[in-house]
Structure formats: C-alpha cells, structure tokens
N, C-alpha and C positions, 0 to 999 in steps of 0.2 A: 731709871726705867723709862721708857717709851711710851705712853701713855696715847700717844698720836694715831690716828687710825688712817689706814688706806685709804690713798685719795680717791674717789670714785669718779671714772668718768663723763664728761657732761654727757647729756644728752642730744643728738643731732638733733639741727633742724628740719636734716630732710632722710626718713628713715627710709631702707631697703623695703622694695614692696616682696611678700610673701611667694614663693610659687605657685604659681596657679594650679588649681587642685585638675591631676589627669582622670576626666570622667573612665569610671568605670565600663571595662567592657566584659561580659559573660562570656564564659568559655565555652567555643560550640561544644556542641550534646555529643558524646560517644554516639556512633550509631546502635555501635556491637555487631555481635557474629551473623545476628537477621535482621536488619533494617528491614522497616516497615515502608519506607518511604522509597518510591520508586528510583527515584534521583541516588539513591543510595547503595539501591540494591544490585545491580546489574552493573558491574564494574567492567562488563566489556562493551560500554557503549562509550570507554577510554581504551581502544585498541590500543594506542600508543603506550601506554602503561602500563596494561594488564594482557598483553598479549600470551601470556601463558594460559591465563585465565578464556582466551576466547579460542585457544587451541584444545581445550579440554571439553569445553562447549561442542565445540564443532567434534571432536571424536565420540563424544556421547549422542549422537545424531542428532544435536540440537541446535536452532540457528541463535544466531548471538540476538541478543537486543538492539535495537536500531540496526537490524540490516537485515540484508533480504538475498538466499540463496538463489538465483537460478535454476528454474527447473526443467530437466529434460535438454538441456542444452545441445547434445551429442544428437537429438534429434529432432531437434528445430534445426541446426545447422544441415543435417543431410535433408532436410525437406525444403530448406530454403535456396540453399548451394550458393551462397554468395560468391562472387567470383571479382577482383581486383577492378579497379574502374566505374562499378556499378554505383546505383543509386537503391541505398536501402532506410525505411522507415520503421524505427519502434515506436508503436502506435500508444504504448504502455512504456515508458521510458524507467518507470519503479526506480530503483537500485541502483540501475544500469549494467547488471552486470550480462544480461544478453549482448548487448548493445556495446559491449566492450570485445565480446567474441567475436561478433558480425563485422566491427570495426578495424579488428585486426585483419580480417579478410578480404576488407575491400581495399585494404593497400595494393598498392600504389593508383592514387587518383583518384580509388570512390570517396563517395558520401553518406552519412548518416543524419537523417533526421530524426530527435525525439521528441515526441508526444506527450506531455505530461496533463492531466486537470487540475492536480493537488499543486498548490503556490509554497507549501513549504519543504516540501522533498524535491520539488523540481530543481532550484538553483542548486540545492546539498550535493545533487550526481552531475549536475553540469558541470562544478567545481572540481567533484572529482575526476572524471573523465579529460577533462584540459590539463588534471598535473597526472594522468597517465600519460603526457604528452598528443593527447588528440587533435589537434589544432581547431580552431574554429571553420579552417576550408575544408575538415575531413568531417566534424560534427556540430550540431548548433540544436539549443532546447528550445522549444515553443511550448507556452501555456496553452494545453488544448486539449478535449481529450476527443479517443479517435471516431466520433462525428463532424469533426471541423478539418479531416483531412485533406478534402479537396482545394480549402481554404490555405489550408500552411501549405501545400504543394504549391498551389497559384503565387502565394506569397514569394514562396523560394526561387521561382521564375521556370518552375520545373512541370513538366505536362507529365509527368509519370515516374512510377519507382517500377524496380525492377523486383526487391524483396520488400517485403511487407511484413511484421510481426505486431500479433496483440496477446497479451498476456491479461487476460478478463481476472477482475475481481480484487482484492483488496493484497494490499503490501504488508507485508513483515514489519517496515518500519512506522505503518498506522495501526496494525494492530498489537506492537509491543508498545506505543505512548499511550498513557491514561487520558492526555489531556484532551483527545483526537476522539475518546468513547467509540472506540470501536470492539472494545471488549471489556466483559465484566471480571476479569482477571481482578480489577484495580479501580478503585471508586474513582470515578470521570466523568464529566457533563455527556449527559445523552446528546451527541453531536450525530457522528457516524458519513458526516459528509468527507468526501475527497476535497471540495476546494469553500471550506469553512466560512469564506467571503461571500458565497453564494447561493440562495436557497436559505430552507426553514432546517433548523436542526431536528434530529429523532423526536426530541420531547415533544417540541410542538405538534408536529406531524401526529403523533399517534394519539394530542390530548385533542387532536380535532376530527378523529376515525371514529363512525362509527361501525358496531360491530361486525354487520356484513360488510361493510368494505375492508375492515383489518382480517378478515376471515379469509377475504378473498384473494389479499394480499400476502399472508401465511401459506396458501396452499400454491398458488404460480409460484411465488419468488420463491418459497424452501421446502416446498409437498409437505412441508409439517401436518402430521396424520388426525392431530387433538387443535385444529384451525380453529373450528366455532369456539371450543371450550376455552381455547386460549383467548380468544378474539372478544367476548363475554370478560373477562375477568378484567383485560389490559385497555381495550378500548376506551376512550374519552379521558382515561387518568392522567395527571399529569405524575412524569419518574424526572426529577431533577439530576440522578445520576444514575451510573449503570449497574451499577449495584443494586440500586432500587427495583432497578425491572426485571432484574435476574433473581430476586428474590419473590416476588411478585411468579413469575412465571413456573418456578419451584411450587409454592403454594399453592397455585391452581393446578398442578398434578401430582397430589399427594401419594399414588400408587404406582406413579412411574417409576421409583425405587430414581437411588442418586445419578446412576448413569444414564438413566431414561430422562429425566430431568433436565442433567447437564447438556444433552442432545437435542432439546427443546429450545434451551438458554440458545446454545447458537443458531438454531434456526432460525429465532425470534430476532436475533439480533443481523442475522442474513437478512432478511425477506424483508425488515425495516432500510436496512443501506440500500438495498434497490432499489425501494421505493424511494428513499431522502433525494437516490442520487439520480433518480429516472434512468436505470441502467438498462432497462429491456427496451426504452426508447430508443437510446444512442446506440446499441447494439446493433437495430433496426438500418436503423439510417446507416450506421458505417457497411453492414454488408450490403446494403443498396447501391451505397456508392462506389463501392471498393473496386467491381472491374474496369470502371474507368480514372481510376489510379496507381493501377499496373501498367507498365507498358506491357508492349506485346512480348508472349511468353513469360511474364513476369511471374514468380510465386507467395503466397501468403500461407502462413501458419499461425493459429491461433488456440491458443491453447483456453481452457474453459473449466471449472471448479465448482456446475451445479448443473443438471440435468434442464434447466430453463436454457442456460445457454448453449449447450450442446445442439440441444435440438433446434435452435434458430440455426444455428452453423452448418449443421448434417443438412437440412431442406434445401438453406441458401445454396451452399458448395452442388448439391443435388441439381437443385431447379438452372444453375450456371451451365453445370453440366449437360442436359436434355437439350437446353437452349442451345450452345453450343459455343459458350462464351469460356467456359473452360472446358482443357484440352482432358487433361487429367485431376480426379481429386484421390483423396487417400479412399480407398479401400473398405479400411476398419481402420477404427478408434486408434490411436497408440496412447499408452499407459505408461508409466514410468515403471521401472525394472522392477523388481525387489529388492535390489541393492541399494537402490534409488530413497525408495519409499522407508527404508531400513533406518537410512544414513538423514533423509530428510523427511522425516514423516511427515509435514504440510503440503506435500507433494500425493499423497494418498489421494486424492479425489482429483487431480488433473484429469486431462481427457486431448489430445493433441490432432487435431485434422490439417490437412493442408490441399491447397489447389494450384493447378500451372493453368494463366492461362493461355487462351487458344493465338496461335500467333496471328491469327486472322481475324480475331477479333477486335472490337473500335468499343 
C-alpha cells in the first residue's frame, strides 16, 4: 500500500494579479407610461423616431413639442406676394417655417433675411433651413430682434426689402422648454427672457416692482382685470421658479374659480415677458423705422397675439396711411379661419394687418 501523498505544487514566486473589480453601474430608472420629467415625456421632440407619435399630435390639433406651427400662412403670403428675385425679411425668424414658404417663392435669385433675438433657436432653424437646401446666397440668420433692422439691412449692403414679415410674441419652442420659464406648465427658473445672455430674469425684475409699478405693468401688457390685487400679493417677492408664481397668483384670487385663475397665471406670466423683454419699446422703434426698410411699393405683415400690440400696429399702418407713406393697408383685422384655430388652437388670438407701401414714398 501507498502511503505517499500528492505531491503539491510549489508555490510561484510571481502570482497572477486578481481582476480588477468592474465598478458598479445603476440601471437607469424606468420612466413608465407618465414620465414626470420633461426630457422624457414628449417623445416628439425625436421626430426622427417617433414620427408616428408627432402625426397623432398634430391630427389632434396639437403642436409637437419643440416646434412651432405657422400661423396663417395662406395669408401672410397673399398679403405679402413675394415674387422670384425679390428681397424679403423675417423679422421673427422663430421655427422658420414662414420663412421657408416665402423662401420657396423668391426663387430663382431672391433673398431672405432672418431676424432672430433668442441665441438658442436662432442657429436650430438656420441649420435647418440650409439642409432644406436653402443656400446661404438665398438665406442668412442674424442675431437681432426686429429694432436692429435697419442695422442688418445696412449690414447686408442692401438699402431696402421689398417683403417684410414680424410674427410678435413668444414661440412654441420657448414655451414648451421648462428650462426658458416661459410657462408654468413645468417647474423652471423664472427667466422669460428671448435672449437669456441679456437683461435681468422675471425673478429679479418682479422682486424689485413695487406694487404700483407691477399694477401698471399687468394692465398695459395683459389688461389683466384683478392688476392692483395681483400686483399687492406678487410685487417685491422673490418666485425662484414658475411654479412658484403660478401658485402664488392662484392664491391671491381665490374666487376666480380654476379657469378664471388659470387665465390670470398667463396673464401674469405675458405682462412679466414684455416687460423682461422691453417688447412695446422695440415694437415702437421697428414701426418707426420700418418705411424706410421697404423699398418702394414694398409690403409688410405683421401678425400680433395681445390687444397692446395690435393697437401700436392699427395707429402706425393708420398714421403711414394719412401721411401718405403708405399706398394701401388692410382694411380689417384678418383672423385665422376656424379650421385654422380648430387644427392650431395657439392660433386663437392672432390678429394679421398688412401695408403696401406708397411707390413714391422715400
């Protein structure tokens, strides 16, 4: 019998070193069926992916997230009548999607210039407008918004446009981002500004109002009817987010019942973005300047989404008129259809004037 045991082998001198241990990574979070989180929720602001998902949107008369419908198009274009060759300016470049109709229409040989103030949607629709094949001799963006017209014209080496478009008032793709605070949809810093590099944000602005001046500022910029009472409760506080001030302005009209309320929140939240963004100044200025940015016979349209700015527009176009600078302006107001308003209900409070003017005029 064998008594011997298994020889065991030595031990090395130089042992295998260990696998390095692979840090843990956490599995992202389900969102589930209702994300809470913006980023998550709105899945057609990946057209490319969910494009089914942004055709159901739009048949439900709803505009997708991050984009921005055109409104009235069918009649901007018969007011402006772009014609091949010409020189035309979107003074409000948004989306781009005026600006891509106008564009097709001044083929062969016109020009488009647009006007943007906001720095982070401006390059978004340059980009896209150049892979609709636009070229840059047919279109070009400028950071501007439309008071610095005369300025990007001069720039351009151009003494005049022949169409002129401004679409007043805030975009689709600043009021579906939280992070822009342009609505209390979605807790976001009280910003409210177009070009966020520039100026005091909402917060500030309203934690340094007091009451009669934010009273004063509710009743011009949104006719809001409950100014003083709102202007008393909001004034001097500081709201770090939008939700804050929306809740805030709920509170201070407890009998307004939810819809009467919720009609106050965007008032409150209008009458603050004119003021952040000084819009009835630049308003000012661009209809000052505007007939000597037409050439002669040239037309402008301008569409408008608050009874402030209509009526700077109605006087202007007026006082052009008597003077003799313009040849013709619109008549009456045009409104978007029913079918219109149906299909795009943000479209509800437009207001469309337009003017030709005088060929004689300098």
């Amino acid at each position: 019998m064998n008594d011997e045991k298994p020889a065991v082998p030595a031990p090395t001198s130089d042992p295998q070193p260990a696998p390095a241990a692979v840090p843990h990574r956490r599995r992202p979070r389900y969102a589930g069926k209702y994300p809470r989180r913006f980023e998550e929720k709105y899945k057609e602001r990946n057209p490319a992916r969910y494009g089914d998902t942004v055709a159901k949107i739009l048949a439900s008369g709803k505009t997708p997230a991050g984009t921005h419908r055109p409104i009235m198009v069918a009649e901007v274009l018969a007011a402006l009548a772009p014609q091949p060759g010409e020189v035309a300016v979107d003074a409000t470049l948004g989306h781009g999607g005026h600006a891509q109709e106008l564009l097709a229409r001044l083929r062969p040989g016109g020009r488009l210039l647009g006007l943007d103030a906001d720095p982070i949607e401006l390059p978004k629709t340059e980009a896209r407008l150049h892979a609709l094949g636009f070229r840059p001799a047919e279109f070009t963006a400028h950071h501007s918004n439309f008071a610095g017209l005369p300025r990007v014209l001069a720039a351009a080496g151009l003494a005049g446009a022949d169409c002129v478009l401004a679409d007043l008032g805030v975009s689709s793709m600043q009021l579906d981002d939280p992070a822009r605070g342009f609505t209390a949809k979605f807790a976001g810093p009280l910003d409210l500004r177009m070009n966020p590099r520039h100026g005091q944000p909402a917060s500030a602005l309203l934690a340094s109002l007091e009451p009669t001046e934010l009273a004063a500022a509710l009743a011009e910029n949104a006719d809001e009817p409950n100014a003083a009472l709102l202007a008393h409760a909001l004034a001097g506080r500081i709201f770090a987010t939008t939700t804050e001030l929306a809740r805030a302005v709920r509170e201070a009209l407890p009998r307004s019942g939810r819809d009467g309320a919720e009609l106050a929140v965007r008032r409150v939240f209008q009458a603050l973005r004119i003021a952040v963004n000084d819009e009835f100044s630049a308003l000012d200025t661009f209809l000052r300047v505007l007939p000597s940015c037409l050439n002669s016979g040239g037309r402008v349209a301008i569409l408008t989404f608050h009874s402030g700015e209509d009526r700077r527009v109605k006087k202007s176009f007026e006082a052009g008129l008597c003077a003799g600078i313009y040849a013709a302006i619109a008549d009456e107001v045009i409104r978007p259809s029913p079918e219109e308003r149906h299909a795009n209900p943000r479209s509800a409070s437009a207001k469309l004037r337009w003017a030709r003017k005088n060929a004689g005029a300098v």
